[in-house]
C-alpha positions as CSV (number, residue, x, y, z in Angstrom):
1,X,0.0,0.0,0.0
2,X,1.1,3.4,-1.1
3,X,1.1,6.3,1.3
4,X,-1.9,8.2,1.1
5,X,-1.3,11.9,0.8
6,X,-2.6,14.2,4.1
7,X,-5.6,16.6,3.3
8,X,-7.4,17.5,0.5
9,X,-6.7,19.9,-2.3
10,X,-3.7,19.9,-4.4
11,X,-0.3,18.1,-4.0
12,X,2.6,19.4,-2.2
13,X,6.4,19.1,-2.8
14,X,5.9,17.8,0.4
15,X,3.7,14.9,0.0
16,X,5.8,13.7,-2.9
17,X,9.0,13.8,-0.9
18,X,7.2,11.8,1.8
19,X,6.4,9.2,-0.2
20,X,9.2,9.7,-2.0
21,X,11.2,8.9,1.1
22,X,13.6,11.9,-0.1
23,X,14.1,15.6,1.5
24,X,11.9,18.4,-0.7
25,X,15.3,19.8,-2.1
26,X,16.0,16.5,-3.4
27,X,12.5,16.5,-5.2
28,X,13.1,19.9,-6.4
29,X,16.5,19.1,-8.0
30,X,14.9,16.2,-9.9
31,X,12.2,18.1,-11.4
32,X,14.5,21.1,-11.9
33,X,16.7,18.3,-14.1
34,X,19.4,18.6,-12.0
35,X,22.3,15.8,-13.0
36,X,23.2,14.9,-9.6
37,X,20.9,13.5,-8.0
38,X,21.4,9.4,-8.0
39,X,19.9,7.2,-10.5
40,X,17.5,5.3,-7.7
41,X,16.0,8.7,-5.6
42,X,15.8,10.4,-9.1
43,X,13.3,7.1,-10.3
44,X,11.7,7.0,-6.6
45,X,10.6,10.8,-7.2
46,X,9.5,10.0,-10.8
47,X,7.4,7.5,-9.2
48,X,5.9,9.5,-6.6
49,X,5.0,11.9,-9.0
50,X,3.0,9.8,-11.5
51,X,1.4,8.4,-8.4
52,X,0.1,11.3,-7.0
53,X,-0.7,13.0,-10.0
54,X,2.3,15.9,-9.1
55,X,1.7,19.1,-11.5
56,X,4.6,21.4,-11.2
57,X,3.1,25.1,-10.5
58,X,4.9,26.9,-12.7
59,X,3.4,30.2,-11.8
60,X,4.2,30.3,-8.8
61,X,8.1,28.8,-9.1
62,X,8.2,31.9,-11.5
63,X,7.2,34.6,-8.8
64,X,9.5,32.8,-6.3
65,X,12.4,32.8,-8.7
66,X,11.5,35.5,-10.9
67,X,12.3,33.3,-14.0
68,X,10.0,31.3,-16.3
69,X,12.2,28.4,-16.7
70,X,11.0,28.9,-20.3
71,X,13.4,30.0,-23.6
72,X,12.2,31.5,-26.9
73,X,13.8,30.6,-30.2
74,X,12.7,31.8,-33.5
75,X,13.5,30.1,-36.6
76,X,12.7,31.0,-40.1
77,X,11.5,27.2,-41.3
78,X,10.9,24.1,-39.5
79,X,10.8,22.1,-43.1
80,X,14.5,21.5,-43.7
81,X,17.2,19.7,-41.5
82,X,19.3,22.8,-41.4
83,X,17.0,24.2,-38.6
84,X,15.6,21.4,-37.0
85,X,18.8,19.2,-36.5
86,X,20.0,22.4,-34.5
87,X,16.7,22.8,-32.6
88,X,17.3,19.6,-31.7
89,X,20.3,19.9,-29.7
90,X,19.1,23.0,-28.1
91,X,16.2,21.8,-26.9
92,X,18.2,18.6,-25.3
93,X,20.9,21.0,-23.5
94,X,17.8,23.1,-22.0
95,X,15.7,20.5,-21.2
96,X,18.3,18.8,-19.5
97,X,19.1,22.3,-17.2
98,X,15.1,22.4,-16.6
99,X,14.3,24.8,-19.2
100,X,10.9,24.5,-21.7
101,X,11.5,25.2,-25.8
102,X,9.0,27.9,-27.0
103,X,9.6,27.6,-30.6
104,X,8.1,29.6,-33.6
105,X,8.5,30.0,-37.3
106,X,8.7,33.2,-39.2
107,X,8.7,32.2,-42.5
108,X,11.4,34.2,-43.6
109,X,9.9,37.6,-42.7
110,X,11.7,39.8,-40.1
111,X,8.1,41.4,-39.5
112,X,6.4,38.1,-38.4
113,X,9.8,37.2,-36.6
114,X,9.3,40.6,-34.5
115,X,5.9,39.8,-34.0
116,X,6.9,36.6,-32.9
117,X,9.5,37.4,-30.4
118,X,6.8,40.3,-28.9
119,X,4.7,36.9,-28.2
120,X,7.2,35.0,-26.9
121,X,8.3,37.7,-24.5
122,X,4.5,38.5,-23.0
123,X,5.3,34.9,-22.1
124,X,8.0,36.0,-20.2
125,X,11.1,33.7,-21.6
126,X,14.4,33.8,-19.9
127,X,16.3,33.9,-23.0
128,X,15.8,34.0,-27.0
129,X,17.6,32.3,-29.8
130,X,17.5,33.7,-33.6
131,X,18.6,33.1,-36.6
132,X,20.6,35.1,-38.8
133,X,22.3,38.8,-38.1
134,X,19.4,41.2,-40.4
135,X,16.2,41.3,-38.2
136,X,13.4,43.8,-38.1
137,X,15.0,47.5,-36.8
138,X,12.9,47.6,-33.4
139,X,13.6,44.0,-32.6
140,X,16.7,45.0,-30.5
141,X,14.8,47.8,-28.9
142,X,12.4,45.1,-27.3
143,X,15.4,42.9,-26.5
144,X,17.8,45.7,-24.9
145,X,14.8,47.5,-23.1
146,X,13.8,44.0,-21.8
147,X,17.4,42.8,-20.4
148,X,16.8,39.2,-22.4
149,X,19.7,37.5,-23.0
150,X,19.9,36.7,-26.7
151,X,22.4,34.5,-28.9
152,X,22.3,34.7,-33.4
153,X,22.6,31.3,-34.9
154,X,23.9,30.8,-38.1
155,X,25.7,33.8,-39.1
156,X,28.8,36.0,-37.4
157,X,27.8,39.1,-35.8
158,X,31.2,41.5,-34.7
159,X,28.2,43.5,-32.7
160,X,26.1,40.9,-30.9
161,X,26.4,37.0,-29.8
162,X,26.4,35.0,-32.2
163,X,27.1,31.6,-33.3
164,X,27.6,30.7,-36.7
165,X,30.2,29.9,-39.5
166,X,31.4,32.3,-42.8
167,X,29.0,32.0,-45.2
168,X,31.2,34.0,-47.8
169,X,34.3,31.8,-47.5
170,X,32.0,28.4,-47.5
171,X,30.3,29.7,-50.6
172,X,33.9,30.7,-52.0
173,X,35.4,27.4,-51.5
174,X,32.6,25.5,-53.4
175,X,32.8,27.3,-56.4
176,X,37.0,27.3,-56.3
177,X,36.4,23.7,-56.0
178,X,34.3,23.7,-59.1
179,X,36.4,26.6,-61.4
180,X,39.4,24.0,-60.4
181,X,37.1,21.1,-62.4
182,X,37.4,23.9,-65.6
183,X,33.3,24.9,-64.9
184,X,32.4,27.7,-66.5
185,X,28.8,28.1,-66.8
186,X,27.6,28.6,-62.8
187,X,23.9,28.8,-61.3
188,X,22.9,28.8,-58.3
189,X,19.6,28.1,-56.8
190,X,18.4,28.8,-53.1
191,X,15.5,28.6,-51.1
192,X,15.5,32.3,-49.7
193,X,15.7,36.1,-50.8
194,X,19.0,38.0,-51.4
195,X,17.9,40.0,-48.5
196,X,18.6,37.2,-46.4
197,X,21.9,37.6,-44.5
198,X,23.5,34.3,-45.2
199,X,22.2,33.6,-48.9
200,X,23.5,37.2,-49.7
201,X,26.8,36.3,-48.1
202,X,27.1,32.8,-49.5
203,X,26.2,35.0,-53.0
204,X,29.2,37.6,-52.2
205,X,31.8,34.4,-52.0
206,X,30.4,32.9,-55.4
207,X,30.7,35.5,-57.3
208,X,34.4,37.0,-55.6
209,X,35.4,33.5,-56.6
210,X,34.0,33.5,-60.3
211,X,35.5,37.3,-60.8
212,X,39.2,36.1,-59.7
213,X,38.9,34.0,-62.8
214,X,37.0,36.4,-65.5
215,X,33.6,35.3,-64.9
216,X,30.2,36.3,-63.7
217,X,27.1,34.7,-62.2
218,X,24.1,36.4,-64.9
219,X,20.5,37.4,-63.5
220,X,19.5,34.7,-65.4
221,X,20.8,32.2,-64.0
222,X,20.4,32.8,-59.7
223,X,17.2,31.2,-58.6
224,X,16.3,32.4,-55.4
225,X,12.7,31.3,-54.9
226,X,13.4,27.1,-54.6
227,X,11.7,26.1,-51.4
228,X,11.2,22.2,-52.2
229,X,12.5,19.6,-54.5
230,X,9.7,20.3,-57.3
231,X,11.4,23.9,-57.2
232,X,14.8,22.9,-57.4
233,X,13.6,21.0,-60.3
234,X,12.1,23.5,-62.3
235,X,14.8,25.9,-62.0
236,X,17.0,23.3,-63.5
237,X,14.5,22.7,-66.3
238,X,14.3,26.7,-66.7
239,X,17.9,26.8,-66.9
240,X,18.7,24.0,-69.2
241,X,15.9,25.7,-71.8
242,X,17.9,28.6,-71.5
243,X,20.4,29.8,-74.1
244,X,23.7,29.1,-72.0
245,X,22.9,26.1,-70.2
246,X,25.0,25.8,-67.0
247,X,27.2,22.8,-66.2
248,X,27.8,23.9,-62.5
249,X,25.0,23.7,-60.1
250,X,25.4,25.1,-56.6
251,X,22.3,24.7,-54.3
252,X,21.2,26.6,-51.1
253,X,21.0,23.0,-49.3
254,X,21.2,19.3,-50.1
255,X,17.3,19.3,-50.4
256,X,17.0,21.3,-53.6
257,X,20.3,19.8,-54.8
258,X,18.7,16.2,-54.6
259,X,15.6,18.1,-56.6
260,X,17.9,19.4,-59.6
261,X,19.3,15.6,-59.1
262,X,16.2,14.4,-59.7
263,X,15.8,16.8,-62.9
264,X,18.9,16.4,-64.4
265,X,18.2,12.3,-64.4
266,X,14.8,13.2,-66.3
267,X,17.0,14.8,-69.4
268,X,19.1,11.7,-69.3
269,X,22.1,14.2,-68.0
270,X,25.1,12.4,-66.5
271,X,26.2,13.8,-63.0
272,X,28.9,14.5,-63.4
273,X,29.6,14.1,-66.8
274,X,27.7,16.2,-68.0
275,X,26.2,18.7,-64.9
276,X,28.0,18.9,-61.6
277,X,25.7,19.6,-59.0
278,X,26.9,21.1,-54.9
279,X,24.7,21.3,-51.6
280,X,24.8,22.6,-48.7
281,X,24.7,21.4,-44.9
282,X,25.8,17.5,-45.9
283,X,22.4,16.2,-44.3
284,X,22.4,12.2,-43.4
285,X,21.3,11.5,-46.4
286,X,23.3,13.0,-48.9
287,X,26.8,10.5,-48.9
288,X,23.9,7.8,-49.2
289,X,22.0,9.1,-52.8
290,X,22.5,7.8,-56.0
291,X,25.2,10.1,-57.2
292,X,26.7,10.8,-53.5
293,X,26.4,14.6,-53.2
294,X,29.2,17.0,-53.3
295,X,28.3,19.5,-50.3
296,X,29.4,21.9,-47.4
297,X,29.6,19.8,-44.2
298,X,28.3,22.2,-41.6
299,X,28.1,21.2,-38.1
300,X,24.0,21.6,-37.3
301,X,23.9,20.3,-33.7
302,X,26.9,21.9,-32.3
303,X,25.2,25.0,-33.5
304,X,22.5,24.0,-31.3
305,X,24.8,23.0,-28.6
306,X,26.9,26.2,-28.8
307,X,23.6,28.5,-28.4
308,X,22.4,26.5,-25.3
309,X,26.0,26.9,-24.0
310,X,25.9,30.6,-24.7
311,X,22.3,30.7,-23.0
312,X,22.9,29.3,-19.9
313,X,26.1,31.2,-19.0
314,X,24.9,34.4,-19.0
315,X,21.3,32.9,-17.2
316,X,23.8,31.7,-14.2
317,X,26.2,34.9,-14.0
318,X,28.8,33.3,-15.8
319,X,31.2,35.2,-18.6
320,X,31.8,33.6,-22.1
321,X,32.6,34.5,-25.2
322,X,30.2,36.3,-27.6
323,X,31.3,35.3,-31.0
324,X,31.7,31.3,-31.5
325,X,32.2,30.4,-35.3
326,X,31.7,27.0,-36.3
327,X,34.0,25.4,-38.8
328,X,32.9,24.5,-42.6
329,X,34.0,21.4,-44.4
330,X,34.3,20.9,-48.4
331,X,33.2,17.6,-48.8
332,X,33.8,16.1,-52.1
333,X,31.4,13.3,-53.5
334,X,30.9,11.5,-56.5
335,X,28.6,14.2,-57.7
336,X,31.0,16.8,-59.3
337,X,33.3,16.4,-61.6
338,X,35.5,17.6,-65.3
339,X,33.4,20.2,-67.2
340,X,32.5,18.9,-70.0
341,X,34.2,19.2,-73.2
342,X,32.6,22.0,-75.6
């Protein structure tokens, strides 16, 4: 028999230590996720809890402490691996400090990303992640006014914490990579605006690249409106309609290079023979297609990792440093090769 909880109304921190058979500090380090509480009282708590029904009252823990134990993050998609492989490990590194993901999407538009931020502060969050350095002009005037501690993912910031990598050197070492293979006829096809910080950085180190030997990227042939595969695969079919067809594909991600994949297959192209195609991010997948994909290995979860890290120093008092840049990889597959032969 279980040890029946003393009066009505709701349960106590009390009544689950009792029959807990634990102190209530030891109760409160479990639920708070502390790591060092042993395996056995952590599981006797557990148990206690799902016994008596135990609802943490989150209210009032945030009077007493004055936090929330909650942290805002806003992303601009949830529909690619870049962002959710990141949001991933973020989540893990707060959860396991006690902290609860708030989590919304702003489709690309700094507006709804303000909006969103506005939302997430009324529910008074202890810290924000972002991505990207270009946000809405009043954004930081909520932020600052506010005291929220606040960490950029994604991109390098000499103003503000960040962490991220160099777009404009990644970008530069893909299409060295593909000038040394004697490509001369570049496109490039994204998922996002120019106006977005890292596509127009990653644009900046193709096209510094392609001047140092004589060339130029045209108008015609920079896609920036491929969300999805099906886009991807258009734009290809657009470009290889086109007058100067391209033999050098570089992609915004390993998604809408496995599109143009998919397209280049359907006019009975060779890759690489005939069309070399690049991604971006090497997601799990992309060693394991049918032409292993060429791409720009970034590290995704310690992204994540690096923005918790960030997060929880300055929640506990603790100095860091504000600018953490995350290493890029050229990772050559199968799915670039020669230019061919005119």
């Amino acid at each position: 028999m279980s040890e029946k909880v003393s009066g009505p109304g709701r349960v106590s921190l009390e009544d689950v230590a009792r029959l807990a058979g634990v102190s209530t500090a030891t109760v409160s380090r479990v639920l708070n996720g502390s790591s060092t509480v042993r395996q056995t009282r952590r599981e006797a708590v557990e148990r206690a809890c799902e016994e008596l029904g135990y609802v943490i009252n989150r209210a009032a823990r945030t009077l007493a402490s004055r936090r929330s134990m909650t942290i805002g993050a806003v992303v601009p998609t949830l529909a690619t691996e870049t962002f959710s492989r990141a949001l991933g490990e973020f989540q893990r590194v707060m959860h396991e400090a006690g902290y609860t993901l708030l989590l919304a999407n702003s489709n690309f538009d700094p507006a709804i990303e303000l909006n969103e931020v506005n939302k997430l502060i009324e529910y008074g969050i202890d810290g924000l992640m972002l991505v990207g350095n270009t946000h809405h002009p009043r954004l930081w005037e909520r932020i600052a006014a506010l005291g929220i501690p606040c960490v950029q993912t994604f991109s390098l910031d000499d103003e503000r914490p960040c962490v991220g990598y160099n777009s404009e050197q990644a970008a530069e070492s893909i299409a060295q990579h593909l000038l040394a293979l004697g490509h001369e006829r570049f496109a490039v096809i994204v998922g996002t605006p120019p106006s977005n910080d890292r596509v127009s950085d990653r644009l900046n180190g193709t096209r510094r690249a392609l001047a140092s030997a004589g060339l130029t990227l045209p108008d015609s042939h920079l896609f920036d409106s491929a969300f999805s595969m099906n886009d991807a695969r258009k734009a290809l079919f657009s470009l290889l309609d086109g007058p100067q067809p391209p033999t050098a594909i570089i992609c915004g991600n390993d998604l809408l290079a496995f599109g143009v994949m998919r397209a280049a297959t359907e006019r009975y192209l060779r890759i690489p023979g005939d069309i070399s195609i690049v991604g971006f991010n090497d997601y799990e997948y992309a060693e394991h297609l049918h032409y292993p994909l060429t791409t720009m290995r970034v590290d995704l979860t310690r992204i994540g990792y690096e923005a918790a890290m960030w997060l929880m120093a300055q929640l506990e008092g603790n100095s860091t440093v504000n600018r953490i840049e995350i290493p890029t990889q050229l990772i050559v597959r199968s799915s670039t090769g020669s230019a061919p032969r005119e």
